[in-house]
N, C-alpha and C positions, 0 to 999 in steps of 0.2 A: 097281696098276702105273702108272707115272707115264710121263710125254713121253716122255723121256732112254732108259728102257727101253724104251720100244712100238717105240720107229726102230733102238736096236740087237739088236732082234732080228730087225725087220726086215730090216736090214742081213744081220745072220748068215745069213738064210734065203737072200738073196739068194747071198750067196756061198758056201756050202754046198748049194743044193737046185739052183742056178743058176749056177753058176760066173761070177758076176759078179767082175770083177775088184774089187779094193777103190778102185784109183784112178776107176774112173768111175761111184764113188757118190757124189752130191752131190742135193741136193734136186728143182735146174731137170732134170734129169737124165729125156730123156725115157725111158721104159719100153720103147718097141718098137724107136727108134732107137738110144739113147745104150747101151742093156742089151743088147738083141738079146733081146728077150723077143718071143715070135712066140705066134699065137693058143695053141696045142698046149700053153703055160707059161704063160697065160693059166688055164688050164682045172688046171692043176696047184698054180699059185700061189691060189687058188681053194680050194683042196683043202687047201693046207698052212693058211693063213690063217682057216680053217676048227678045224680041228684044233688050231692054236697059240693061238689067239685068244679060242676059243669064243666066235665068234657065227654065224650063216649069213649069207654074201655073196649079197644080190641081184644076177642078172646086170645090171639095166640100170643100179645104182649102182656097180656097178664099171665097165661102160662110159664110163662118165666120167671114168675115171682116165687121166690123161697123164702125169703125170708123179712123180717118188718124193715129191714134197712133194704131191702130190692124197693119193698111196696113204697116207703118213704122215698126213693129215689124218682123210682116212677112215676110218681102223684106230682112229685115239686118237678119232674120233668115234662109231664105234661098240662101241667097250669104255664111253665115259663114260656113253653111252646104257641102255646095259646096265647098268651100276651103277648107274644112278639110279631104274629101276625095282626 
């Protein structure tokens, strides 16, 4: 699964699991401000990314996530991680 696709599927969740609008998806784009993503979608997003991704999300490396270019870094870094073992 390459870059291009890891972000829009990302994207798709977002706007599908999360009724993010499409216009205020862009990368600087923060998570809990710019999305309206609050702990409770936190904890869901979590779950989906779990499930879509197959890998398991540690809580305190997703705590680090701000913003959709953190979560997209994150996600295509831990798929490549995965691959490579």
């Amino acid at each position: 699964m390459g870059k291009e696709e890891i972000i829009e599927r990302i994207h798709s969740i977002l706007i599908e699991e999360f009724e993010v609008e499409q216009d205020k998806i862009s990368p600087d784009a923060n998570l809990k401000e710019t999305l309206g993503v609050d702990s409770l979608d936190y904890i869901d997003l979590v779950v989906i990314i779990e499930s879509n991704f197959a890998f398991k999300v540690k809580p305190e490396e997703f705590a680090q996530i701000a913003t959709l270019q953190d979560f997209y870094e994150y996600v295509i870094s831990k798929i490549q991680s995965k691959n490579l073992v």
